[in-house]
C-alpha positions in Angstrom: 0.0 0.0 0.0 1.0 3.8 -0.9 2.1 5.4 3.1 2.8 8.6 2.0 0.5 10.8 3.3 -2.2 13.4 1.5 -0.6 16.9 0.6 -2.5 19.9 1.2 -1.9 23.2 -0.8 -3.1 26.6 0.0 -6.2 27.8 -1.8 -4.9 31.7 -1.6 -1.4 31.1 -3.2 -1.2 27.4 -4.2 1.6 26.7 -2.1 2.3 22.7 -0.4 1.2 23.0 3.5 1.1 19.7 6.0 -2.6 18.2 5.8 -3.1 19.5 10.0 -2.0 23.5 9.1 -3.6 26.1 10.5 -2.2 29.0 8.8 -0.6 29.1 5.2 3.6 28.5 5.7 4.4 31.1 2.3 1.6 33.8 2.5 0.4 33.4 6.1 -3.1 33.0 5.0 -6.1 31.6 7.5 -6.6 28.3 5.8 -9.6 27.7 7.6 -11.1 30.7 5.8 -8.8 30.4 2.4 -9.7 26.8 1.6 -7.5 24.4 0.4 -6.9 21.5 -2.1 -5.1 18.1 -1.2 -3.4 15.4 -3.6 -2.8 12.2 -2.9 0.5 10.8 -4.6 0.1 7.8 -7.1 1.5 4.8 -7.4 1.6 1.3 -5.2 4.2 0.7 -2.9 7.2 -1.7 -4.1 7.4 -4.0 -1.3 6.5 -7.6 -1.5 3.5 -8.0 1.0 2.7 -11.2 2.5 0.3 -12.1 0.1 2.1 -11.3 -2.7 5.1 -13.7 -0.9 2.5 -16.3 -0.9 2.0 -16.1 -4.6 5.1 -16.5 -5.9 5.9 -19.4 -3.3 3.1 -21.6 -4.7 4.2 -20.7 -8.3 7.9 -22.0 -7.0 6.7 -24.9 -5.7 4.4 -26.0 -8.5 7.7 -25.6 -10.8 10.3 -27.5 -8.7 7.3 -30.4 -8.7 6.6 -30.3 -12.4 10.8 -30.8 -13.1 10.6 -33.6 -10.3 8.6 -35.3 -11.5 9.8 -35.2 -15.1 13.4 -36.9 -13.8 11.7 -39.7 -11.9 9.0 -40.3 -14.6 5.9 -39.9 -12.8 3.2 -38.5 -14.1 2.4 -35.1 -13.8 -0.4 -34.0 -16.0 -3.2 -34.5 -13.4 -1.3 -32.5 -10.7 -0.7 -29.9 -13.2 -4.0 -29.5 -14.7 -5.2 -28.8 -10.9 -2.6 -26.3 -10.4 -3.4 -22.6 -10.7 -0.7 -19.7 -11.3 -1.9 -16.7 -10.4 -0.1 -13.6 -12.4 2.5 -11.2 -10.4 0.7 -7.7 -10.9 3.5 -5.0 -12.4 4.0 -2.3 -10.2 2.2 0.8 -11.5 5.4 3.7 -12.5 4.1 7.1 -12.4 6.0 10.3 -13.2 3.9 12.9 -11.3 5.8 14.6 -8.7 5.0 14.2 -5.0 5.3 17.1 -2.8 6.4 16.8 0.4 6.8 18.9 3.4 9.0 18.7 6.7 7.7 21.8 8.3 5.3 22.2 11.5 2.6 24.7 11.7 3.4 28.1 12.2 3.6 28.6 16.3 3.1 31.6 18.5 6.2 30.4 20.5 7.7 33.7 21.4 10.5 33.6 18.7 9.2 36.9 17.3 6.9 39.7 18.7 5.1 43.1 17.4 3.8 45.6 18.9 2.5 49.2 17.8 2.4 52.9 18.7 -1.7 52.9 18.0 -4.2 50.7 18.3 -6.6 53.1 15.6 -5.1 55.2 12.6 -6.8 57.9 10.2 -6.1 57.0 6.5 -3.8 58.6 5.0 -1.6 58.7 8.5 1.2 56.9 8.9 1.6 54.1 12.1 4.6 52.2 13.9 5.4 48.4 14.8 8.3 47.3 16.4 8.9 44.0 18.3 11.5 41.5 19.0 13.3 38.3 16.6 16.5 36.1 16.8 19.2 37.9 14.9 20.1 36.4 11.6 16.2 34.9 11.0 14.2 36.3 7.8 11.0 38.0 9.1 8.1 39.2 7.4 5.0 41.5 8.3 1.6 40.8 6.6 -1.8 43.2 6.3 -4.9 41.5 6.5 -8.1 43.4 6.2 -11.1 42.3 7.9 -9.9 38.3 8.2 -10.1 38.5 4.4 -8.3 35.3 2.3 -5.4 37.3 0.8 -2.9 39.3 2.6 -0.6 42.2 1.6 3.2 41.8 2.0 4.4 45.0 3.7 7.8 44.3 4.3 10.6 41.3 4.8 14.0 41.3 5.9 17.0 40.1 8.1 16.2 40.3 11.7 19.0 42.5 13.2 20.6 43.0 16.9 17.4 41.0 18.1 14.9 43.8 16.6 12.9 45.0 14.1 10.6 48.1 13.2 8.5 49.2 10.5 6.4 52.4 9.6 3.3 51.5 7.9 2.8 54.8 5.6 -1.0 54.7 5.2 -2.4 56.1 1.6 -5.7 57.2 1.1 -7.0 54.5 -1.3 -6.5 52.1 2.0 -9.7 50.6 2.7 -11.8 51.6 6.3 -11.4 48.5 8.5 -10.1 46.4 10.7 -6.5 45.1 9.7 -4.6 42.4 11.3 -0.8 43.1 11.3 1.1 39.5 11.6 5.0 38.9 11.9 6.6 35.8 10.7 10.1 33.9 11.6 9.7 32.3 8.0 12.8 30.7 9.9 11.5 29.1 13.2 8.2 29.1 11.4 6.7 31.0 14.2 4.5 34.2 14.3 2.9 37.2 16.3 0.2 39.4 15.3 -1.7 42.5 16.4 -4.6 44.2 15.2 -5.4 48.1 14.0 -8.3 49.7 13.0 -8.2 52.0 9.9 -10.4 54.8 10.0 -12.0 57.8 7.7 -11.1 61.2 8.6 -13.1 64.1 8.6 -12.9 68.1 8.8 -14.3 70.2 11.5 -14.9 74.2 11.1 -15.9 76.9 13.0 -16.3 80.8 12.3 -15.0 83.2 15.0 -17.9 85.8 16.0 -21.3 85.2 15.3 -21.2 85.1 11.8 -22.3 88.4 10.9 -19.5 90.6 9.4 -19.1 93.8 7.5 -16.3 94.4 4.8 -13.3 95.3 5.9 -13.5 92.5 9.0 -11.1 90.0 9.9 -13.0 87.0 9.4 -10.9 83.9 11.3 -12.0 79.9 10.5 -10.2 77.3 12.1 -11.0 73.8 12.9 -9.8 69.7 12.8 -8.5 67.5 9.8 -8.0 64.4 10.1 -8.4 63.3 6.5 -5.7 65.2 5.4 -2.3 67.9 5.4 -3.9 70.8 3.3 -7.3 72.8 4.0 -8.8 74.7 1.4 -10.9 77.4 2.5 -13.5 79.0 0.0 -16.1 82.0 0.1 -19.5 81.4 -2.3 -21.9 83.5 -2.7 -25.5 82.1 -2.1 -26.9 83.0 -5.5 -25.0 82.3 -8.4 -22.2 80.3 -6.8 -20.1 83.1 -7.4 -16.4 82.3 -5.5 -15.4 85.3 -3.9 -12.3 84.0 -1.6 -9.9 81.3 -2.0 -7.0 80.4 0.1 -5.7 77.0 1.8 -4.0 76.7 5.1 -1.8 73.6 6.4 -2.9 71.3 8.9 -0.5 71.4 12.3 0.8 68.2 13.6 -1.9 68.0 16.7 -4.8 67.7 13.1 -5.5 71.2 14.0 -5.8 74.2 11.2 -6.6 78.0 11.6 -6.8 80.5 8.3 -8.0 84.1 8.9 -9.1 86.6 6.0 -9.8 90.3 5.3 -13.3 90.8 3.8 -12.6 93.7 0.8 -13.4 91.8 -2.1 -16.9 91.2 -1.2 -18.6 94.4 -1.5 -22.3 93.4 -2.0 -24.7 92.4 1.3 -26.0 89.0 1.8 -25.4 85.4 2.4 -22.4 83.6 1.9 -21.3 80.0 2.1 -18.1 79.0 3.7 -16.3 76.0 3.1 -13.4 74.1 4.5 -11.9 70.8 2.2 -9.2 68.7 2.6 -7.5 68.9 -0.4 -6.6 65.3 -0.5 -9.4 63.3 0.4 -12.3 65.9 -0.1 -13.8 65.6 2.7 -15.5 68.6 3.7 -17.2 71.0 6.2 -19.8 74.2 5.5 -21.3 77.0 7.6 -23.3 80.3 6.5 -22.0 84.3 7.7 -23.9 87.6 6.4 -22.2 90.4 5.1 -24.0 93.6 5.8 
């Protein structure tokens, strides 16, 4: 019989894993969630089993017999009509490979570690892990978003002085979510993994005064943006969507933006809109003041 055991491959990259893995060994994929696909290697096994012993002993017997009985002239034909050789089957060649695999499961043993700065980010933002490995090991640190089947390599490299670090620079096509962050000894086989939630930022804004201005006022806007580095800030009027001011302002370290203006170029009364967008991600924020 054929002992070699089923091989399992990994649904996500197609890669060989042992039949009792948990986790994929090359992309680090959940195979639980992933799927998989096994192959069980063809052929028969070339040893002689008992049986197969028995066979050919009859058949060696029945032959010494027959010349016996030839050199002491006794009949034989009876004997031989009764006798019965049953064929040796040919072992089966085959030429399809047969994968196999040494390795364990990934563990969570301890050999490497993360950690991170933040446990939530704003897109577009960056973020920090660090953590500990055994020097000389190749390590790598996978994304996952929402347990989803495919992962995204961030980064790999030679564990160095028993640490590592990595700044995760977040664009703003990132997805909002829930991302797993895992950390792999591809050496030791063994992992670690955190988890950081990706969020959507936004833009707050607020006039100074109460809204009502004449020209010649300083009018001052300030406000929050997390979506972004760069607030645009724009003066409409009412009717006819007429822009009368345009300027932009950066947004400080701390997400916080201020942006003051003189109000000469607007010289007829009324309604205005005010608006404040994030050049980058367009989110945005409005409010209403009155020239008089």
């Amino acid at each position: 019989m054929d002992n070699r055991s089923i091989v399992m491959y990994c649904n996500a990259c197609g890669k060989e894993n042992p039949d009792d893995a948990e986790f994929c060994n090359h992309c680090g994929a959940d195979l639980a969630k992933v799927g998989t696909f096994k192959i069980k290697p063809v052929g028969m096994d070339k040893k002689w089993t008992p049986a197969l012993k028995i066979i050919i002993g009859i058949v060696v017997i029945i032959i010494v017999a027959g010349i016996a009985a030839v050199i002491i002239g006794m009949p034989t034909s009876s004997s031989q009509s009764k006798s019965v050789i049953t064929p040796v089957p040919t072992p089966i060649v085959t030429t399809q490979p047969v994968p196999t695999s040494t390795k364990l499961p990934p563990q969570r043993d301890g050999n490497v570690t993360i950690q991170t700065n933040k446990n939530s980010i704003f897109i577009g933002n960056p973020i920090s892990f660090s953590g500990t490995c055994i020097t000389g090991d190749t390590i790598q640190l996978i994304s996952n978003l929402n347990q989803n089947m495919s992962g995204t390599l961030l980064s790999s490299g030679i564990c160095s002085l028993e640490t590592w670090n990595y700044q995760w620079s977040t664009d703003y096509t990132l997805q909002p979510g829930s991302y797993t962050i895992t950390v792999m000894d591809i050496t030791k086989n063994s992992y670690d993994r955190t988890t950081v939630k990706a969020e959507k930022g936004s833009v707050t804004m607020t006039v100074s005064g109460d809204r009502l201005f004449h020209v010649g006022d300083i009018i001052t806007v300030s406000g929050t943006d997390t979506a972004g580095k760069t607030i645009e800030v724009t003066i409409n009027s009412v009717k006819g969507n007429f822009v009368w001011y345009h300027g932009t302002s950066s947004v400080n370290s701390d997400n916080n933006w201020i942006h003051s203006l003189h109000v000469l170029s607007i010289t007829t009364p009324g309604s205005y809109n005010v608006t404040a967008k994030d050049i980058t991600s367009h989110e945005i924020e409005t409010t209403d003041i009155i020239l008089s």
